[in-house]
N, C-alpha and C positions, 0 to 999 in steps of 0.2 A: 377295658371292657368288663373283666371277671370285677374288678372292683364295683363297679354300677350295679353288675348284677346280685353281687352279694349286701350293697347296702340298700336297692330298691326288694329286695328279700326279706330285708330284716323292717321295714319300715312299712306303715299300707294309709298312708295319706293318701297315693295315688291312685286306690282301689276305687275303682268307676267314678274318675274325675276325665271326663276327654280335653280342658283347657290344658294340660300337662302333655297330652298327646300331639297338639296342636302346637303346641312353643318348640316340643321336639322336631317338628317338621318346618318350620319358620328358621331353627337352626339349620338346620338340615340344610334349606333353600343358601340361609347365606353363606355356609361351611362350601357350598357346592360352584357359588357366585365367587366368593376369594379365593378357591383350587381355580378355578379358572383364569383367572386376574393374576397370579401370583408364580414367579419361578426358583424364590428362594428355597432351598431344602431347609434350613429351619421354619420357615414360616409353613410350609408345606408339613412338617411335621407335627406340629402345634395344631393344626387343623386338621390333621386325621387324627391326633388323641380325641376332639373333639367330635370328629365321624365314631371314632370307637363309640362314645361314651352314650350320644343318642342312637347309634345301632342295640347297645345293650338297653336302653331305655326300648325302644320297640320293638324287641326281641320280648323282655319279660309283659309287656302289654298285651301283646299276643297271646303269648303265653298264659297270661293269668287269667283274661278276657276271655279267653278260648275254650276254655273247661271251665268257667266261673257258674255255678247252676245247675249243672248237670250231676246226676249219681255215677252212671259208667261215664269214666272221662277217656278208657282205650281208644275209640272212633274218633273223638274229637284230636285227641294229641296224635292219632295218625292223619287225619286231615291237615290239622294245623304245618306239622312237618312237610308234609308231601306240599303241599302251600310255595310253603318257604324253600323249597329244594329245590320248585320249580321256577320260582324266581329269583334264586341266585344261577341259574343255569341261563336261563334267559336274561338277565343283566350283565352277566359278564360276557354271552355272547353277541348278545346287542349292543354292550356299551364295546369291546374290542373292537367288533365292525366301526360303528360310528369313530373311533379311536383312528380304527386305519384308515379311514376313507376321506376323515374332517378332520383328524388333529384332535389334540386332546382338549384344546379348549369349547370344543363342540362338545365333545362326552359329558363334560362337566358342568355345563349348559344345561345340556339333554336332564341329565340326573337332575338339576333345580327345578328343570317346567316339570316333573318327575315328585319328584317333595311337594309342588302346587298342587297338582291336580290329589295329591295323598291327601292333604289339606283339604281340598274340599270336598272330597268323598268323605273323611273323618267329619267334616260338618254339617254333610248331607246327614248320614248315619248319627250323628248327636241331635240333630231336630228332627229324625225320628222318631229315636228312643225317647225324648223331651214330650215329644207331641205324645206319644202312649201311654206315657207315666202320667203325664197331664189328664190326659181322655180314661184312664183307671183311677184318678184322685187319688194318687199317691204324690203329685206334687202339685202345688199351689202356685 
């Protein structure tokens, strides 16, 4: 994860592109489908380096998106945090219930329809942004 974040740091191709956002979550979905499918601990483990890698991918997206614009960026990056704090408190207690109650191939289920609907909220909010940059004639 530190690795992703230190080389999506040094690079900014992916500064306000969301199709990068979108393939992150398409992994996500199938990373989330094979935990589910699969009881090997190496294969299990290969695909959480791959959970690491797109969690630090939408972690610095946040991140950069977040504060991209703004002069005082304090508000924002406390927002952002408090965000993110409250949905890791809510996922891992959401995803342990569904854990204890269904099994874990339900949780890991859950987590893909989970990446969907991220998917298309990120695509709601890119035809948007598309439609306003369009309606301002800043894109053609």
């Amino acid at each position: 994860m530190s690795s992703t974040l230190v080389f999506m740091g040094r690079v900014s191709w992916w500064h306000f592109r969301g199709n990068q956002m979108v393939i992150g979550a398409l992994v996500g979905v199938v990373a989330a489908v094979l935990l589910a499918c699969t009881r090997s601990p190496v294969m299990i483990g290969c695909i959480m380096l791959i959970v690491g890698v797109i969690a630090a991918q939408g972690y610095t997206n946040s991140l950069f998106h977040g504060v991209s614009g703004v002069q005082v960026k304090t508000w924002r990056m406390a927002i952002h945090e408090m965000i993110l704090n409250a949905g890791y408190i809510l996922g891992c207690v959401s995803g342990g219930i569904a854990y204890g109650v269904f099994g874990i191939t339900f949780a890991y289920l859950v987590s893909a329809v989970i990446f969907i609907i991220n998917i298309l909220v990120i695509g709601i909010l890119l035809n948007v942004m598309r439609r306003r940059e369009f309606n301002q004639g800043r894109l053609s």
